[in-house]
C-alpha positions, 0 to 999 in steps of 0.5 A: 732909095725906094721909089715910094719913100722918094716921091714922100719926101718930095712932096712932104720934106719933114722927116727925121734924122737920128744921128749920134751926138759929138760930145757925148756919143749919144742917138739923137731924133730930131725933125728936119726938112729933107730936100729930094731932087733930081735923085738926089737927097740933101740937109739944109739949114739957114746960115746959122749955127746948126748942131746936126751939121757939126754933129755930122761932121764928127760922124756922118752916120745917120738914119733917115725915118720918113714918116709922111706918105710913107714909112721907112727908116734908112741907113744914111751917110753925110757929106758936106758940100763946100765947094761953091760951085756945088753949093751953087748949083744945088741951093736955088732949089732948096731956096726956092722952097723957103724963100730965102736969099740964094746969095746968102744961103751959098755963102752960110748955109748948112748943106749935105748930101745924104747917100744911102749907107 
């Protein structure tokens, strides 16, 4: 990724995403918080039923519009992350930023890692 795009992302997470829905196999945009860290890019969402996370699980196709410090839109692709130790390492720095639970966000909480397609 891009070095500018990153150091948008990590100082203003609100991009967008357009994915293709599940049901009806459809684009769809929609605005999300992007976490970049360590070199890494990650989707999270509290412990809640999300559409973007299952509608990723069908097809973890996505593009990534950064439309803050900088523009691009980049080709994308999703991937859970189940395993708890994973789960664990990654969630204290996104729970840092919204001053949630760390217990419950492992337990329930969305969470992909986003690589460049």
């Amino acid at each position: 990724m891009d070095p500018a795009v990153r150091t948008a992302l990590e100082a203003n997470p609100v991009a967008d995403i357009t994915i293709n829905k599940r049901k009806s196999g459809g684009p769809h945009r929609m605005e999300i918080w992007v976490h970049a860290f360590e070199g890494r890019v990650f989707l999270a969402g509290r412990p809640v039923p999300k559409s973007w996370y299952a509608n990723l699980l069908a097809d973890p196709s996505l593009t990534l519009h950064v439309k803050n410090g900088a523009t691009a839109d980049i080709p994308m692709r999703a991937r859970a992350i189940t395993d708890p130790v994973e789960r664990r390492a990654v969630f204290p720095l996104i729970v840092e930023r919204n001053n949630g639970d760390i217990e419950e966000w492992v337990a329930g909480a969305k969470l992909m890692e986003l690589t460049e397609a």
